[in-house]
C-alpha positions as CSV (number, residue, x, y, z in Angstrom):
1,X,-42.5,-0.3,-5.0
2,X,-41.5,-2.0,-2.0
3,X,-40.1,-5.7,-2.1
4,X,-39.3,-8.2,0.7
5,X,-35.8,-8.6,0.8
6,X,-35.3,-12.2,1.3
7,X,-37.6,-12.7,-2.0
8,X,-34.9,-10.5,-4.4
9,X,-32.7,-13.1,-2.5
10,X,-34.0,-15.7,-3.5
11,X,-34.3,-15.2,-6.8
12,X,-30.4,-13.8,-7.2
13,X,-29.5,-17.0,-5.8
14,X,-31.7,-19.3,-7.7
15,X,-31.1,-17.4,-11.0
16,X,-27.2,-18.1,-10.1
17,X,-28.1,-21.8,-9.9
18,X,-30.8,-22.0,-12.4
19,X,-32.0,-24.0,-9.6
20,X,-34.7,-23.7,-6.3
21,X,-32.5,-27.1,-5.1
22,X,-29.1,-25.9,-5.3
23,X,-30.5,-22.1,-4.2
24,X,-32.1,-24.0,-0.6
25,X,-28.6,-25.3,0.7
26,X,-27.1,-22.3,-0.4
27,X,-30.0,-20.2,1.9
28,X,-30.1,-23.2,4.5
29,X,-33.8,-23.5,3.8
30,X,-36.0,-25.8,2.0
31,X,-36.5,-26.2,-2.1
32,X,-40.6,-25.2,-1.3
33,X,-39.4,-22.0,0.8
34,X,-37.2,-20.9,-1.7
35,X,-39.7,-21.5,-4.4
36,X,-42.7,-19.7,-2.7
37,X,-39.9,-16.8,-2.2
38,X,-40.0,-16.5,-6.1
39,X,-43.2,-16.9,-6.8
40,X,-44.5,-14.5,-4.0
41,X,-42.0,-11.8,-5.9
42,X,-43.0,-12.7,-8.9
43,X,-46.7,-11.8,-8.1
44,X,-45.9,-8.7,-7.0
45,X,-43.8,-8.0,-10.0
46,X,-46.4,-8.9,-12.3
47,X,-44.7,-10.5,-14.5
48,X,-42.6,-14.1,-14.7
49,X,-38.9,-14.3,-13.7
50,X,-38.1,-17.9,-14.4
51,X,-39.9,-20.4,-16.8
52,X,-40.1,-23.7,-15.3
53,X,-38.6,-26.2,-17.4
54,X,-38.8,-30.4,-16.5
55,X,-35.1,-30.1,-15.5
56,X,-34.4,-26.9,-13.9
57,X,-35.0,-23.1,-14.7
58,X,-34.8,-20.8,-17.8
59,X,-34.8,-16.6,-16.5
60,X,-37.5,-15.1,-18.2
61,X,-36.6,-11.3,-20.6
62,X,-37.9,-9.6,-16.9
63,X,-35.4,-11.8,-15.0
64,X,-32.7,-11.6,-17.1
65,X,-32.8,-7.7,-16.9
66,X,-33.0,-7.6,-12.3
67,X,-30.4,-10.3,-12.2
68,X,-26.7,-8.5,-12.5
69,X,-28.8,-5.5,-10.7
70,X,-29.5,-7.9,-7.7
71,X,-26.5,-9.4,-8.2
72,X,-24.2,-6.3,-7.8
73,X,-26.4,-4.7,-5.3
74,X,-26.3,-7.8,-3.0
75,X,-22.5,-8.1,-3.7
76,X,-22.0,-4.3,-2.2
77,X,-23.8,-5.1,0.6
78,X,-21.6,-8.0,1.3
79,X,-18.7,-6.3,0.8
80,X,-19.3,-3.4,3.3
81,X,-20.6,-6.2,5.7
82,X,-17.1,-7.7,5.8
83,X,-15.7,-4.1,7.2
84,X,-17.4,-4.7,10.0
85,X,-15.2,-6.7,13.2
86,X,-15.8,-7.1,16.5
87,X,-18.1,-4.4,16.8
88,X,-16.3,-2.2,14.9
89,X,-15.9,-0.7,11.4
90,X,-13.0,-2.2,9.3
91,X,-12.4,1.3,7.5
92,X,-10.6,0.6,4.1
93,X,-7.1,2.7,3.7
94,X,-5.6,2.5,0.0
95,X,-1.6,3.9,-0.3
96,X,0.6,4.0,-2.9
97,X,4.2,4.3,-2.3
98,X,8.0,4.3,-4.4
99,X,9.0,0.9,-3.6
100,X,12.1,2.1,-2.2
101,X,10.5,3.7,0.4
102,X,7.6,0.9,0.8
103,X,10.5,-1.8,1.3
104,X,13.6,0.7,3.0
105,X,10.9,2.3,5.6
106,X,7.2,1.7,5.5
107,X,7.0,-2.7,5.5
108,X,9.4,-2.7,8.9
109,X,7.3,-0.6,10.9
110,X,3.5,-1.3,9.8
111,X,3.1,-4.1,12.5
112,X,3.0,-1.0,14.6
113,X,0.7,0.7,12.7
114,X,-1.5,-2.5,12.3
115,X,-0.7,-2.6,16.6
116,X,-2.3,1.0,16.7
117,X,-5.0,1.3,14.2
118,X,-6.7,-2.4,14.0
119,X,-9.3,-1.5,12.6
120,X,-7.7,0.2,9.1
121,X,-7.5,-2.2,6.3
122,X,-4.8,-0.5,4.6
123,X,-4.1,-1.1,0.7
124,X,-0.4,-0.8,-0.4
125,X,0.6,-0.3,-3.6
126,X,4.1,-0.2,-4.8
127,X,5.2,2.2,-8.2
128,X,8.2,3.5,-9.4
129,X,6.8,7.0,-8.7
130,X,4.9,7.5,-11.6
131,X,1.1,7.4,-9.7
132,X,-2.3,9.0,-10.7
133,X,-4.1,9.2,-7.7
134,X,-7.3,10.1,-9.5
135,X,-7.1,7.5,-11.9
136,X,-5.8,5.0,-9.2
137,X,-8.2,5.6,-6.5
138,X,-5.7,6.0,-4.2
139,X,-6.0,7.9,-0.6
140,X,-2.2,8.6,-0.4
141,X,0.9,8.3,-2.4
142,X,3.9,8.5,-1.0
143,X,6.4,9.7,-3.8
144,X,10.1,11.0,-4.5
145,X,11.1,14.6,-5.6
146,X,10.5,18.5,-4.9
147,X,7.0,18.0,-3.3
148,X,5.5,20.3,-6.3
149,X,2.2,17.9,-7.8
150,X,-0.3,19.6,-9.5
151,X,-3.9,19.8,-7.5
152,X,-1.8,17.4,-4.7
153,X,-1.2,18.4,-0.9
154,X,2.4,17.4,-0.3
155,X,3.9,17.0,3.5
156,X,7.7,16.1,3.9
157,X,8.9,12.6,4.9
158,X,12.3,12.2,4.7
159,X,14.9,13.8,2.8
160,X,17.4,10.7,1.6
161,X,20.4,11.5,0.0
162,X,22.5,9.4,-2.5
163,X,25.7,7.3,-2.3
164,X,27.6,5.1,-4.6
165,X,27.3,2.1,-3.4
166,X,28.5,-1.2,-5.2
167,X,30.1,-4.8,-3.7
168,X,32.9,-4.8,-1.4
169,X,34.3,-6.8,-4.8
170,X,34.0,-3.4,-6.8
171,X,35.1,-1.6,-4.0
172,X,38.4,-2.9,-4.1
173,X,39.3,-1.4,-7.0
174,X,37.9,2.3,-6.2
175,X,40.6,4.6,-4.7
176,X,39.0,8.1,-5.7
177,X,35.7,9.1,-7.3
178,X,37.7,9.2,-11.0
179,X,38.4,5.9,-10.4
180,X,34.7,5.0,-11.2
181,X,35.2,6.2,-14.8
182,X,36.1,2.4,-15.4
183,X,33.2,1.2,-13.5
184,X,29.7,0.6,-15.5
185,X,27.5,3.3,-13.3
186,X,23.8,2.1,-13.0
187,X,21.3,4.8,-13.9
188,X,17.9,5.5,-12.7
189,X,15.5,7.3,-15.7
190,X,16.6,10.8,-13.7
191,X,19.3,11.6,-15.8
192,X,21.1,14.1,-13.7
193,X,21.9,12.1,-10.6
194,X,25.3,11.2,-11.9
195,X,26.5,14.6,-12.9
196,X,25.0,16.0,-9.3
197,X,27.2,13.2,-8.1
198,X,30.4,13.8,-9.4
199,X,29.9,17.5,-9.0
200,X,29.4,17.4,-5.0
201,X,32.7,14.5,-5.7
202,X,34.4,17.8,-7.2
203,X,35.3,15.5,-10.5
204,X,33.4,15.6,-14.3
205,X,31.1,13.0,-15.0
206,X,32.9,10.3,-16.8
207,X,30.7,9.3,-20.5
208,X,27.2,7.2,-18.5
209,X,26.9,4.2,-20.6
210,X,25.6,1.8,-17.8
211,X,21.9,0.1,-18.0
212,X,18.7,2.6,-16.9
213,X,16.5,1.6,-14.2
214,X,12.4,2.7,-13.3
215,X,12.9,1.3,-9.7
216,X,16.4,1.8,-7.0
217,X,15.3,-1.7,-5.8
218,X,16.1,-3.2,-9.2
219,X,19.0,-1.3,-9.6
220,X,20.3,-2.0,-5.8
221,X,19.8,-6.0,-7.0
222,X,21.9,-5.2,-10.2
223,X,24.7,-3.4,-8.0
224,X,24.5,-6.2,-5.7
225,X,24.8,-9.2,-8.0
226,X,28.4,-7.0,-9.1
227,X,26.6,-5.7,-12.3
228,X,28.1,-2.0,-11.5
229,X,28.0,0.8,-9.0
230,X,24.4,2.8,-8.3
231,X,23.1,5.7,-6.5
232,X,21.1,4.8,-3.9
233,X,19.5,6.5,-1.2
234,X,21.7,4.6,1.5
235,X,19.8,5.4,4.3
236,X,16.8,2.8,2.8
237,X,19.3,0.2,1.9
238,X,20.6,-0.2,5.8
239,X,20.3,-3.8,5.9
240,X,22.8,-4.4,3.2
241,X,25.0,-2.1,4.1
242,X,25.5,-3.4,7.6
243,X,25.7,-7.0,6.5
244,X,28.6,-6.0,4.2
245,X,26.9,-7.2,0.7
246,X,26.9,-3.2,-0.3
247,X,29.3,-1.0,0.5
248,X,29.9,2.7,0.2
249,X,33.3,3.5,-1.5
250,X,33.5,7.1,-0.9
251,X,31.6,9.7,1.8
252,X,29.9,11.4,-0.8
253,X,26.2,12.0,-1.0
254,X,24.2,14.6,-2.8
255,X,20.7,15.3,-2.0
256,X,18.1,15.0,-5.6
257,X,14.4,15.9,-3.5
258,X,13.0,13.7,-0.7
259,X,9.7,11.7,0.1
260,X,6.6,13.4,0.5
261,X,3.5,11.8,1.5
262,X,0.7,13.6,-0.8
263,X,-3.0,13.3,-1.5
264,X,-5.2,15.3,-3.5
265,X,-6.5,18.3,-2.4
266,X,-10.2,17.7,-3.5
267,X,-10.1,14.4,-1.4
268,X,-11.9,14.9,1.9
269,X,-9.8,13.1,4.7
270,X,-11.0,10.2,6.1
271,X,-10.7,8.8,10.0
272,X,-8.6,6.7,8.3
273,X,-6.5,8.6,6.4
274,X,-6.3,11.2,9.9
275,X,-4.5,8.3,11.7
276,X,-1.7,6.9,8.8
277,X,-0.6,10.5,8.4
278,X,-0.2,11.5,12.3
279,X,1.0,7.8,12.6
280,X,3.2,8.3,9.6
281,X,4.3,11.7,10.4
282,X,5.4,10.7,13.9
283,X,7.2,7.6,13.0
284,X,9.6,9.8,10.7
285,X,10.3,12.2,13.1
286,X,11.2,9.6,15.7
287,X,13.4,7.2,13.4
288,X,16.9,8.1,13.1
C-alpha cells in the first residue's frame, strides 16, 4: 500500500499534539490542511485514527498502533538528514580511547583532524581500557597493552614507557630509588608495574600499600595534589612536567605494552574510519 507522505505526517504530528491546531504551526500550514491530511489517510486506511472529541483528539486502537512506528521512522529520517552539510555527507565516526591517551595525545591535535576531514563527526569516548566494541558500538578503540584482543585488528601507536613521577615537594626527599620505600607508591589495577619498576631500578620492590587507581589521569591528580609518587607514562603528562608541578626523581623508565589503535575484524571500514587511521597513523609517526 502506498501512502502520501505528508499525510503519515500529519498525523505523527497531530497525534503528538492530540491537536490539528497545534500540528498546523508546527507544519506552517493551516488547521483545515492538516485536517484534510488526516482524513484523506484515514480513507485510505479504512479505518479511524483519531476520534474527534469537542476539545481536541483521542487516537483511535489503529492510531495508537502507527504512532511510535511513524514516530521512529520519521525520527531516522531526521537524523540522517542532519549528516548532511553544505552539500556533503556528515559521516558519523565513534572512538573509544584510554583517557590517558585521549587527554596526553589525541584532544591536542584533533583541531587538525577536524581541519582535514570536516566532514567526519567523530564520537569520543573515554575508558579506563576496559571497552567492548561490540557491545559499545564503537568503530575504534584505542587501548593500552600487548596489542593481543580477541576477534580485534590491532596497529601500533605509541609505545610509552613509565616513570616515577611525584611533586618537586616529594622529590626532595628522594636520593635513590630505595628511598621511595618511605614514600606511599600510587598503583594502577596492573599489579606488576611496581615490581617491573624497581627491577629495571636494580632494587626489590619495597611492601605496595598505596591507593589503586582504574585511570593514570586520576592517579597523576593524586600524585600531583602530593598524595604519593605514580607511574606514569611521562611522555603523556608533558605539560606538567615542563611547568615543574611533576617531576621525575630518577631516569628510570620501564616499558608495560603500548597503545594500539584496534577495531574488530568483522567491521567493514568506513570512508570514515579510512581517514582517522591514515590521519592517526601519520600524526604518531610525525610527533616526537
Amino acid at each position: 500500500m502506498q501512502l502520501p507522505l505528508n499525510a503519515l505526517r500529519a498525523f505523527e504530528v497531530s497525534a503528538r499534539h492530540l491537536s490539528f491546531t497545534r500540528a498546523a504551526i508546527e507544519l506552517s500550514v493551516t488547521q483545515a490542511a492538516v485536517s484534510q491530511q488526516v482524513k484523506n489517510l484515514e480513507e485510505r486506511l479504512g479505518v479511524p485514527l483519531f476520534r474527534r472529541l469537542p476539545r481536541g483528539l483521542a487516537l483511535t486502537d489503529e492510531g495508537q498502533a502507527l504512532l511510535p512506528v511513524l514516530a521512529d521512522s520519521f525520527e531516522r529520517i531526521g537524523a540522517v538528514l542532519t549528516q548532511f552539510q553544505e552539500g556533503h555527507f556528515r559521516e558519523v565516526l565513534t572512538v573509544a580511547a584510554v583517557g590517558t591517551f585521549a587527554v596526553g595525545w589525541l584532544i591536542p591535535r584533533l583541531e587538525a583532524f577536524r581541519q582535514d576531514h570536516p566532514f567526519v563527526d567523530l564520537r569520543l569516548f573515554t575508558n579506563n581500557n576496559r571497552v567492548d566494541i561490540a557491545g559499545e558500538g564503537l568503530d575504534f578503540a584505542i587501548r593500552f597493552g600487548d596489542g593481543a584482543w580477541h576477534g580485534t585488528e590491532a596497529e601500533a601507536l605509541l609505545d610509552s614507557p613509565l616513570s616515577a613521577v611525584c611533586t618537586p615537594a616529594t622529590a626532595r626527599r628522594l636520593r635513590r630509588p630505595a628511598d621511595l620505600a618511605r614514600e606511599t607508591l600510587l598503583r594502577s589495577y596492573r599489579a606488576d608495574e611496581w615490581p617491573r619498576w624497581f627491577a629495571a631500578a636494580g632494587q626489590p620492590c619495597p611492601l605496595l600499600r598505596g591507593p589503586v587507581f582504574d585511570s593514570s589521569l586520576t592517579m597523576a591528580e593524586a600524585a600531583l595534589q602530593g598524595a604519593g609518587v605514580a607511574l606514569l607514562p611521562a611522555g603523556l603528562f608533558a605539560g606538567e612536567l615542563r611547568g615543574g608541578r611533576l617531576v621525575q626523581p630518577f631516569d628510570v623508565s620501564v616499558s608495560t605494552g603500548r597503545y594500539w589503535l584496534t577495531r574488530l575484524k568483522s567491521r567493514r571500514m568506513t570512508p570514515a574510519m579510512r581517514g582517522f587511521r591514515t590521519w592517526l597513523l601519520d600524526a604518531v609517526a610525525d610527533s616526537p
